[in-house]
N, C-alpha and C positions, 0 to 999 in steps of 0.2 A: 512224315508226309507234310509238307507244303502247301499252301491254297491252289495252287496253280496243278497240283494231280488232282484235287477235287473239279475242279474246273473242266478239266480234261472229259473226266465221264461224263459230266453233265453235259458237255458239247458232244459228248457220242449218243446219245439220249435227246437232244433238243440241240441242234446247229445252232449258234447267233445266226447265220447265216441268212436264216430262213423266217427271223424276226420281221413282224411291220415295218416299215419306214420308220413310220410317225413314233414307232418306242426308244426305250432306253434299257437296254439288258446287259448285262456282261458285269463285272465284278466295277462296281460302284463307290465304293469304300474301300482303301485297303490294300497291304501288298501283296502279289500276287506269290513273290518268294518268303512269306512268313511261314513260319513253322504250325501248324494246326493242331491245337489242344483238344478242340471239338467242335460238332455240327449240330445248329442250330436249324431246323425245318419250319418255316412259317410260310402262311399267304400273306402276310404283311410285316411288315418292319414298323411299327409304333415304339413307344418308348419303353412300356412296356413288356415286349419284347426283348429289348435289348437290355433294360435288366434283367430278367429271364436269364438272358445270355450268358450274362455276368454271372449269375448267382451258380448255373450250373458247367460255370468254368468251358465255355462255350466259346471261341474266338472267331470263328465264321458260322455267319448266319445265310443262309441259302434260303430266300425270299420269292412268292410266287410274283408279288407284283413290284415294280419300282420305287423304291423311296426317294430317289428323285426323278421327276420324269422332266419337270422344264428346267432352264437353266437357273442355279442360284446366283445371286451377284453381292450375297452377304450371307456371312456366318455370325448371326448376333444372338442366336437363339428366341428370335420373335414367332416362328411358327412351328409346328410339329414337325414337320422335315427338317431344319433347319436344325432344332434340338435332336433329331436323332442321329445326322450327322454328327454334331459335334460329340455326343456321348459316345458315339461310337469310335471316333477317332481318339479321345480320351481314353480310351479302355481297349485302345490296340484291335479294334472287331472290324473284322471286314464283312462285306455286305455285298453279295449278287443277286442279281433279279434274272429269270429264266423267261416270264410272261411269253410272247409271244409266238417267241422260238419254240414253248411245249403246247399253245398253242394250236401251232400250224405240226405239229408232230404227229404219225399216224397212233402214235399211241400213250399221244399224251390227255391234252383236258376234255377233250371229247371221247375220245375213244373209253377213259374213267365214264363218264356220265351213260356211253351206249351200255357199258356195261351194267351199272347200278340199274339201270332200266330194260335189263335181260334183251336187250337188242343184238340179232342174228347178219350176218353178211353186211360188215359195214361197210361203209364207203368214204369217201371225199365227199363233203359238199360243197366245197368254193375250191379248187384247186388253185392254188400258189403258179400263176406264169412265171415263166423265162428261168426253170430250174432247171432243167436238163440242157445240157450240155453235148457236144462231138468232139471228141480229139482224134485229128487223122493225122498218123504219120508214115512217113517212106523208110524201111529198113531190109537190108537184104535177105534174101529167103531163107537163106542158112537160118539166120536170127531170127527168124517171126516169131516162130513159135513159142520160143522163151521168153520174148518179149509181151505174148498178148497174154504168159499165164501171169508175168507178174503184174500186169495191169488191169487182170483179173484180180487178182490177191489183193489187192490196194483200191478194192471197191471199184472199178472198170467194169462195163459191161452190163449193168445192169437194168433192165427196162421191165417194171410193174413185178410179176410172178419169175421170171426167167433172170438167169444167170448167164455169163461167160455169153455175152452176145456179142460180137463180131459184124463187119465183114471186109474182105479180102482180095485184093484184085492184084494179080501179080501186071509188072511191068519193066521196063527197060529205065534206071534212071541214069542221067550222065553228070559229071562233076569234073572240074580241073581245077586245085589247088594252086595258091601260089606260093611264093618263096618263103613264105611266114608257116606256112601249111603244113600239117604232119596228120597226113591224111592212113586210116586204118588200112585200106584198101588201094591200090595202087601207088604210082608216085608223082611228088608235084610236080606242078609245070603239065602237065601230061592227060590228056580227054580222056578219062574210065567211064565206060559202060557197066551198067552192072545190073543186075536182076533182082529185081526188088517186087515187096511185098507192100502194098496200100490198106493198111489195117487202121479203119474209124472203128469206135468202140462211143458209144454213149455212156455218161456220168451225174451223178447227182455234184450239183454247182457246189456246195462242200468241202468238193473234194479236190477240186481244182489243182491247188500248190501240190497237194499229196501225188497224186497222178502226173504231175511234171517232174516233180521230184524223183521219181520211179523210172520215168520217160528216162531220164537223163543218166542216170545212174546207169540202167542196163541197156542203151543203146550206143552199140558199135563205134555210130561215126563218130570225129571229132567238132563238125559241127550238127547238130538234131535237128532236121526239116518238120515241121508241123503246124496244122490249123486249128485252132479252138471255135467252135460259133457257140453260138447259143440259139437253142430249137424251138418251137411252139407247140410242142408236144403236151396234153396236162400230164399233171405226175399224181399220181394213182394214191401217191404214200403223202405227201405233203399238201397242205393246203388245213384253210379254217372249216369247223363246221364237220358234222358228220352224218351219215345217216344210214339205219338200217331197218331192218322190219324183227318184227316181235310173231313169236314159234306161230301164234297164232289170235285171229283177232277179237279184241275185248271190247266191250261197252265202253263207251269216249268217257264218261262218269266215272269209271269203276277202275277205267287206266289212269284217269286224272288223281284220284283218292289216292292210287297205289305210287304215282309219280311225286306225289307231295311227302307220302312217308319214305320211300325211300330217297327222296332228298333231303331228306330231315326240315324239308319248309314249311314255314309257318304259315303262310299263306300262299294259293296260286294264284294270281290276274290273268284272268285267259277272254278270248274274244267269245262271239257266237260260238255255242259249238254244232257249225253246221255239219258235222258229221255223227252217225248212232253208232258208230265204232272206229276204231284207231288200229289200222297192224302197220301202217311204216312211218315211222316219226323220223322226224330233223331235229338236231339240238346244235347248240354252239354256246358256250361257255362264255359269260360276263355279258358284255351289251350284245347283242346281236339282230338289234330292229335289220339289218343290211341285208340279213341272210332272207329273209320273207322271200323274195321273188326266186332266191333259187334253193329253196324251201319247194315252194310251188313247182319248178320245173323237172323238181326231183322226182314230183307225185306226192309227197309225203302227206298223209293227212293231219299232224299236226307238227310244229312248230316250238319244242322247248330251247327258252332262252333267257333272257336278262334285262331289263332297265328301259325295259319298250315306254313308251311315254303313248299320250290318248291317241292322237292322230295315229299312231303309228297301230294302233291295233284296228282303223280302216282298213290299213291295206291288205288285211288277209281278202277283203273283196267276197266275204264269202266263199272262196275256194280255199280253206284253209283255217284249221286253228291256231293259232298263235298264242302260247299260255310261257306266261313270265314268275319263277320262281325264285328270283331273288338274285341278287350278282354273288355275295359271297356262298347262298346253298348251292347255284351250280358248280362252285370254283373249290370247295372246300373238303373234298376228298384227296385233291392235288399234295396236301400235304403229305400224308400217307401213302399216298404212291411214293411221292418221291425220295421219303424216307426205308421204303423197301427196297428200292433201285437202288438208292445209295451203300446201305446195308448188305447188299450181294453183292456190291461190287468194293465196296471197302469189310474187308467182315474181320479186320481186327482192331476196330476202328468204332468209335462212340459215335453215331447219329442219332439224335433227340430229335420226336417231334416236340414243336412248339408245346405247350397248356393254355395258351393266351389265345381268347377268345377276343379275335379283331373285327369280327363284324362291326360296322359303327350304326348299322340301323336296326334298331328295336323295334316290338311290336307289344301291343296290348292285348 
């Protein structure tokens, strides 16, 4: 096994695709065609860590957040990133960072925390724009049909709950080849009519190259007619943030008690709590002061999240609780998930969670 098949699953698990702008994800350190000894599972890459790595014969380390996020313009070992770069390029270790691609995942850091907090019918709470996709193409009626299963097979089709979704509009298309031409259907030089089939299919933007790739392969002509747009549709499964409701509702006190221990936080910050009980909560994983108003929109009566600073717990405005547990307790299950995921999908194969505790803020 190689880095580049570990890579693979985790991009079928968390797209880069569907990462922030503003991050830096994808394998950071490291060649992509190296041989892989073993898997390293952290939320951080410290130095630490990466002897860790070392010690249990580890050569990639699979990192929740980036260890580098801006750009460096020296390798001198003056800062901690800078030193773990270099140790790690000493010692052959490569290094990917997933952040915001598991993120925006329906079932990654949010979806972890709805769970730890027994939350029912999740949802999206910030939906990711401009993810969905159209590919329309023209192929004759003979061939539709084979054409839309494999474009089904190849992730095609798919909108929220429903599969194989389609639609179809036959028509008359016309073509004349020229002398370079080795046309399937008719001969060059010469006007063919032919009956054809207009089959748009909807895609998650992912999938893009894979879907063209498919396109081209099992389609007839020698040249392939098609339009790509991009939709404003939200997407049901991608986006920040999540939110669902709880079986049923508790004292706003007695949910806060039970949200601090099963986050293992040490402390909660929370605003007024103008609400005597809590059943549909919003959460978002690491900073998340952004989420508040559509926190609000959602209905939710409170608000768990990360790194809210004073002002920012105004703006719950009294319509809302807004309560902050800590950046690394909401993020810090991510490990263990990911090293389950990895584990089923590599199962002859060492995946190590970390033991290195990277929290860098303590409490008294």
């Amino acid at each position: 096994m190689v880095v580049q098949d570990v890579i693979e699953h985790l991009q079928d698990l968390a797209p880069l695709s569907y990462a922030e702008d503003f991050d830096n994800v994808g394998l950071l350190v490291g060649n992509k065609n190296q041989e892989v000894s073993g898997i390293l599972i952290t939320l951080d890459t410290i130095e630490a860590v990466v002897d860790e790595a070392i010690e249990k014969n580890c050569n990639l380390i699979v990192s929740f957040h980036p260890i580098i996020f801006k750009g460096l313009k020296k390798l001198t070992g003056k800062t901690y990133v800078e030193r773990v770069v270099i140790k790690a390029i000493q010692n052959d270790i490569s290094i990917y960072a997933i952040h915001t691609a598991l993120d925006n995942a329906f079932t990654g850091v949010n979806s972890i925390i709805c769970d730890k907090l027994g939350l029912k019918n999740k949802r999206i709470l910030i939906p990711q724009e401009s993810t969905i996709k159209k590919l329309t193409t023209f192929v004759p009626k003979t061939h539709a049909e084979k054409l839309r299963i494999v474009l089904f097979e190849a992730g095609g089709g798919n909108i929220g709950n429903y599969s194989n979704c389609s639609f179809n509009v036959e028509g008359i298309g016309t073509f004349k080849g020229n002398e370079d031409s080795n046309p399937v259907i008719g001969n060059k030089g010469e006007l063919q009519e032919e009956n054809e089939i207009k089959i748009g299919i909807t895609f998650q933007k992912h999938l893009e190259s894979k879907l063209l790739k498919t396109l081209f392969e099992n389609h007839p002509y020698e040249e392939v007619a098609y339009e790509i747009t991009t939709l404003n549709n939200k997407n049901q499964h991608i986006g920040l943030g999540m939110y669902g409701e709880l079986p049923e509702s508790i004292d706003t006190k007695t949910f806060l008690e039970g949200a601090k221990s099963k986050m293992n936080a040490s402390i909660i910050r929370h605003s007024t709590l103008v609400k005597d009980s809590i059943k549909k909560v919003a959460v978002l994983g690491g900073s998340g002061a952004f989420a508040i108003g559509a926190a609000k929109a959602a209905g939710a009566d409170i608000l768990i999240t990360a790194d809210l600073k004073y002002h920012e717990f105004f703006s719950a405005e009294n319509d809302i609780i807004v309560a902050d547990i800590g950046h690394y307790e909401s993020e810090q299950f991510t490990k263990s998930f990911l090293v389950d995921y990895l584990s089923k999908k590599i199962t002859n194969f060492a995946v190590i969670l970390s033991n290195t505790n990277t929290n860098p803020v303590k409490y008294l």
